[in-house]
C-alpha positions in Angstrom: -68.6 161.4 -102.0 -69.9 158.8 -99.4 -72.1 161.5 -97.6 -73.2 162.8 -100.4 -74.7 159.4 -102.6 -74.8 156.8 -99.9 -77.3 159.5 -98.0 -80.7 159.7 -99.6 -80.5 163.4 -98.2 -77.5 164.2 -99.9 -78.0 162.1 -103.0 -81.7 163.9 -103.4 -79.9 167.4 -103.0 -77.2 166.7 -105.5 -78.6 164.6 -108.4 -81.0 167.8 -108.6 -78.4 170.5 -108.8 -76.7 168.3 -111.7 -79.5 167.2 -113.5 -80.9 170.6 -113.7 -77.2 172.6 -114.2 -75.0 170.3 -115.5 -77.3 167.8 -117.4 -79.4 170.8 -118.6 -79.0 170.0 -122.4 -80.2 166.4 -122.1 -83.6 165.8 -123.4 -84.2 163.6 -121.0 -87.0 163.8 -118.1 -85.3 165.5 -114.6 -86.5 162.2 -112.6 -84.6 160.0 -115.3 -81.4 162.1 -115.3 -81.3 161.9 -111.4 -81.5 158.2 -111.1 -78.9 157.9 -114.0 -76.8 160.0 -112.0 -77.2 158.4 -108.6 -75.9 155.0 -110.0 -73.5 156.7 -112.2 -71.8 158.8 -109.0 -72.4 155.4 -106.5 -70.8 153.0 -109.0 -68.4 155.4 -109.4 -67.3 157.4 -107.0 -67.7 155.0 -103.8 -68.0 151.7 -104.4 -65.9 152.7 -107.5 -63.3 153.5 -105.4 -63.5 150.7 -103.8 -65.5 151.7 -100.7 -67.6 148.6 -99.4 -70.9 148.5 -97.1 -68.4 147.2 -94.7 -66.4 150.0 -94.4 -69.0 153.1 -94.1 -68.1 152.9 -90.5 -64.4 153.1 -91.0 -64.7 155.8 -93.6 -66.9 158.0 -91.2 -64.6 157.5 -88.4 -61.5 158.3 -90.9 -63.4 161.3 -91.9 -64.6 162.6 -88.3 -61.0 162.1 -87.1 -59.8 164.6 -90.0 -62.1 166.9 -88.8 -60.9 166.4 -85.2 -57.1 167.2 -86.0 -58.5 170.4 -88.2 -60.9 171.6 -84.9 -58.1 171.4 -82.3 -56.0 173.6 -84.9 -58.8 176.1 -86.2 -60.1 176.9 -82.7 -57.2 177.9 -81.6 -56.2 180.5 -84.6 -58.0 181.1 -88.0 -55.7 179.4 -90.5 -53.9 176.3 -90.9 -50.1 178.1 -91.2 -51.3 181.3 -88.4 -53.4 184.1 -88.6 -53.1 184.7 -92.7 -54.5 182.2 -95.2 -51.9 180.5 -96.8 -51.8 178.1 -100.1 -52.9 174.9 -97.8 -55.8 176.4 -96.7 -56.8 177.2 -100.6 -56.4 174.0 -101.5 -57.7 172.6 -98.7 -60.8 175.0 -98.1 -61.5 174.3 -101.3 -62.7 170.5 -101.1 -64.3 171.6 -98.0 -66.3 174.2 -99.2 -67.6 171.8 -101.9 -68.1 168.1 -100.7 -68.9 169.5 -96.8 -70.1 173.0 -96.4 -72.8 172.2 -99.7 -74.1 169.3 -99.0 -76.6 168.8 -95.9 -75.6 165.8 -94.4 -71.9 166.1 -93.8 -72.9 170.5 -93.5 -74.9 168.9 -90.3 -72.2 167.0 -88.9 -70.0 170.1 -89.0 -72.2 172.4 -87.6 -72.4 169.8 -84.8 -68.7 168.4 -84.5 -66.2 170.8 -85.5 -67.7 174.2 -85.9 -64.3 176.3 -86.0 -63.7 174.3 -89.1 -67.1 175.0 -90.9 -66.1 178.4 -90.0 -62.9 178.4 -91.4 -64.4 177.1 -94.6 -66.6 180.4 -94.9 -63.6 182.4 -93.7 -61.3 181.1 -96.2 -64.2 181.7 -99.0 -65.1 185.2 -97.9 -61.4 187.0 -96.9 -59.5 188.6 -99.4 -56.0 188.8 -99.3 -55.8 192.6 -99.2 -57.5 193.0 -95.8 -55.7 190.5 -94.4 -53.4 191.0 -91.3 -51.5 188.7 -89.1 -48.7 186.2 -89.7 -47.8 182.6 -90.2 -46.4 180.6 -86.8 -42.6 180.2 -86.8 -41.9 176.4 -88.2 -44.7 174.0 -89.0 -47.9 173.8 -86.6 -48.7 170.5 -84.9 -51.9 170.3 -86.3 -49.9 170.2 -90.0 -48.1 167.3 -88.9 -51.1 165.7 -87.9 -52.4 166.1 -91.3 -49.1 165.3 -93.1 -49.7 161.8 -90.7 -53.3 161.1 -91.9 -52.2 161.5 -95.5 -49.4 159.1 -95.2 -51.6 156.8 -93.8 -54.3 156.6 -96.1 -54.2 159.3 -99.5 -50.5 158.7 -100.2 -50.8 154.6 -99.8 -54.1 154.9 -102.4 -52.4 156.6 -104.6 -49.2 154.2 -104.7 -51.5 151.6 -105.2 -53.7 152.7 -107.8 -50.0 153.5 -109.6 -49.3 149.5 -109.5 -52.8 149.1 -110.9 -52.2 151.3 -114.2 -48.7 150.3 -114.6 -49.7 146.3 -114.9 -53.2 147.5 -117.0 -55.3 145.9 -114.1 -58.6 148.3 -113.9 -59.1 147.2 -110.1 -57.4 147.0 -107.4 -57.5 146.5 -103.8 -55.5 148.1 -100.7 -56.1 148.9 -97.3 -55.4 151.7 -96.2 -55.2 153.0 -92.1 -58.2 150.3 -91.4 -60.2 151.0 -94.5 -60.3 147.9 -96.9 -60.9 149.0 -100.7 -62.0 146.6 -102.6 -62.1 146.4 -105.9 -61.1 149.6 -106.4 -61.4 151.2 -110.3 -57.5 152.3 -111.5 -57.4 156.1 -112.5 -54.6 157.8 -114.8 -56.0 161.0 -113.2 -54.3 160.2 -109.9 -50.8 159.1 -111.6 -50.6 162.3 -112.3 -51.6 163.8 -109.2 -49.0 162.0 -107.4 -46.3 163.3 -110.3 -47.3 167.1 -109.4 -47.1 166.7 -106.0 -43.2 165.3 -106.5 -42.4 168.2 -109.2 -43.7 170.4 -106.1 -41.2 169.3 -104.3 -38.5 168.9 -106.6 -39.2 172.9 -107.4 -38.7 173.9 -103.5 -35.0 176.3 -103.0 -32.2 173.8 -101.6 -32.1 174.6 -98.6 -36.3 174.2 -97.8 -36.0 170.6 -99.5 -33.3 169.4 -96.9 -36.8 170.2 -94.4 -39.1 169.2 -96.0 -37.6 165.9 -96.7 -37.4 165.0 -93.0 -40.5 166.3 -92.2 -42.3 164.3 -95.0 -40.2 161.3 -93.7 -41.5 162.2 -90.1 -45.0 162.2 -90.7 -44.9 158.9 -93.0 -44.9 161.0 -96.6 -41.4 160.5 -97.8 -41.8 156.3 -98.8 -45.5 156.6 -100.4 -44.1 159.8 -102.1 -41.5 157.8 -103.9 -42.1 154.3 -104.2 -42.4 154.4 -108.2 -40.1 156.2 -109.4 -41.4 156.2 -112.8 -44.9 156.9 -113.1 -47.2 155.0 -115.9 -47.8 158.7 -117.6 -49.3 158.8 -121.2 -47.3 160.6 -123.6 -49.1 164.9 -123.6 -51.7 163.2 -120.7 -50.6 166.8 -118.8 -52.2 168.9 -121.6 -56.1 167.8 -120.9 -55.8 167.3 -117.2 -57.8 167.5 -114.7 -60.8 167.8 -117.3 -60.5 165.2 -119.6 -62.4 162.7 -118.7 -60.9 159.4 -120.7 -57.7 160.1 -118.9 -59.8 159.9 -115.1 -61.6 157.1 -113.7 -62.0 154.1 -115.6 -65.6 152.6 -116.1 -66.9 155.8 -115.2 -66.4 158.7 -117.5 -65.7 156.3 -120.9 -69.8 155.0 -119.9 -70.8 158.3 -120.4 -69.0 159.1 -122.9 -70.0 156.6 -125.1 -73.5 157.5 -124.4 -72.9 161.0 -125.2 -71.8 159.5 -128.5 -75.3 157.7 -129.2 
């Protein structure tokens, strides 16, 4: 989100594609709905999560690091687990594919920085499953546990923390997080419950993979983040309307629009 708004390239390229796709039914001028959505997606989606002036430099060195640990993997086979996609690289393709590979700032960078990654991303988009051939490594790759360290760091510890904010009904917060400060930070129900599936994952592996994958989250900095509330701040049903509905996500952001929507 930072390459994409905080760049005038980026912002330019995707206040268009939503203004004319997803803002289509508006009757409201294209120039109007892209300025409404540049300060909507800024307030909310960087300095809404509490990502400063101060810390662009951080956040692009956090970032090109990520991409680092992923290049030293991907050049070296074509998937995160081997030589066959896997789940991980779904998911993690996934986020790639959208918030990197579209947009033509941080598309740049990884044409320039960590090209086996970029072509991962259009590898993982374009193979189907039965053409595949190849197998996973035996055990997990270093370049997982690299990841499975970044996320303790920083994703796990945000997510902890913006669990403290919804439990005690503060809309802010602030935490830093591997040498990124976020300040003022809005609280989001969305993420209590991300945090809750990725336990129920867990708690659904056989016996004897949980004994594993216990000491490897523990290893790589997972397990305490994981589990420091034990009892999340869920609403009653909020599972039923997730990940879409938007009163449930980020507050100050999606309850502006809605009540816009309602005028």
């Amino acid at each position: 989100m930072h390459y994409r708004w905080h760049y005038a390239e980026g912002a330019r390229f995707a206040s268009y594609h939503l203004a004319t796709e997803v803002m289509v039914h508006h009757p409201l001028p294209v120039w109007f709905k892209r300025r409404l959505l540049m300060h909507r997606q800024r307030s909310g989606y960087t300095t809404g999560d509490g990502i400063t002036r101060a810390d662009f430099k951080a956040v692009e060195a956090d970032v090109a690091a990520l991409w680092q640990q992923l290049e030293a993997t991907l050049s070296q086979q074509p998937f995160l687990l081997g030589a066959r996609p896997s789940l991980a690289d779904v998911g993690f393709a996934g986020s790639f594919f959208r918030h990197f590979a579209l947009d033509p700032v941080p598309l740049e960078l990884l044409r320039q920085q960590a090209p086996a990654v970029l072509q991962w991303v259009t590898h993982s988009w374009d193979t189907r499953l039965d053409t595949v051939q190849g197998e996973w490594q035996t055990g997990i790759p270093s370049g997982v546990t690299a990841l499975l360290e970044h996320m303790g760091r920083g994703y796990l510890l945000y997510l902890s923390a913006n669990v403290e904010a919804v439990r005690v009904g503060s809309k802010r917060f602030t935490v830093e997080i591997d040498g990124i400060r976020c300040e003022g930070a809005r609280y989001s129900r969305y993420r209590v419950w991300c945090l809750q599936q990725l336990r129920d994952h867990f708690e659904a592996l056989p016996a004897d993979a949980k004994t594993d994958a216990e000491a490897l989250l523990k290893s790589t900095g997972c397990w305490e983040p994981l589990w420091r509330d034990r009892d999340l701040p869920l609403l009653e049903g909020q599972e039923q309307g997730l990940p879409f509905r938007a009163d449930t996500k980020m507050v100050g952001v999606h309850d502006t629009l809605l009540r816009r929507n309602r005028k």
